[in-house]
C-alpha positions in Angstrom: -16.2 13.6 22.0 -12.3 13.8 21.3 -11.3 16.7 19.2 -8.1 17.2 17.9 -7.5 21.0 18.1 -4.1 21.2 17.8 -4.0 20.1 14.8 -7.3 21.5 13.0 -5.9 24.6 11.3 -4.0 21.9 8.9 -7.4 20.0 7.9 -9.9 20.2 5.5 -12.5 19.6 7.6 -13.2 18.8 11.2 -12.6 15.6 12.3 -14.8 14.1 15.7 -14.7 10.5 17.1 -16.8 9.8 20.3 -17.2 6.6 21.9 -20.9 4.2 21.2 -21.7 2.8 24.3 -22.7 -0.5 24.8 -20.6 -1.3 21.6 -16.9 -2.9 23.4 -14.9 0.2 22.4 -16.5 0.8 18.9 -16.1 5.3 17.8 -18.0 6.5 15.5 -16.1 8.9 13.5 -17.7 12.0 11.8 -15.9 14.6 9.2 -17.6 18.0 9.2 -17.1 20.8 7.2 -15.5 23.6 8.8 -17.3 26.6 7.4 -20.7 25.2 7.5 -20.7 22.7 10.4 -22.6 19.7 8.2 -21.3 16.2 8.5 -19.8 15.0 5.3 -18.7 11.7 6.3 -19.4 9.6 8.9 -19.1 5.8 10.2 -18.1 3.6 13.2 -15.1 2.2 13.7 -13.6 -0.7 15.8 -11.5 1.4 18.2 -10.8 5.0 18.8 -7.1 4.6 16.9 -9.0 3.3 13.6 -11.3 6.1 13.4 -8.3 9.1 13.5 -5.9 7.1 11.3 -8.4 6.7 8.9 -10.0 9.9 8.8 -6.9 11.8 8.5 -5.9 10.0 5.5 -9.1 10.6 4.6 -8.9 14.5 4.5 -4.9 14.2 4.0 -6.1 12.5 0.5 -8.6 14.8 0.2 -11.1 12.2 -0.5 -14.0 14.5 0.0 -12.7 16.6 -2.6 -14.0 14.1 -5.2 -18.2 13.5 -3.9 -19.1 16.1 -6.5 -16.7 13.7 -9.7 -19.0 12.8 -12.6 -20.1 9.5 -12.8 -18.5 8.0 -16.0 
């Protein structure tokens, strides 16, 4: 499981992407909340370079920041 350590002091949340086997280089991609360790997000992703790009934007945009928005 790749994780991106450098770099995790800057994010919202922790971002992990680990290879599905059998799946001709499919990731799934998971975004876990640092304090409490639960997965907020996750999905799979055609390659290992589409799950990082779009998790980062995704905690860049802080797009987890809005699950708790009232529905209108």
């Amino acid at each position: 499981m790749g994780k991106h350590v450098g770099i995790l002091n800057g994010l919202e949340f922790l971002i992990r992407i680990s290879p599905m086997r059998g799946s001709g280089g499919a990731h799934m991609g998971e975004l876990v909340d640092k304090e409490t360790d639960e997965v907020v997000f996750e999905s799979d992703f055609p390659s290992y370079g589409d799950a990082y790009h779009a998790l980062m934007e995704m905690d860049t945009n802080s797009w987890l920041s809005v699950r708790e928005s009232p529905v209108s």
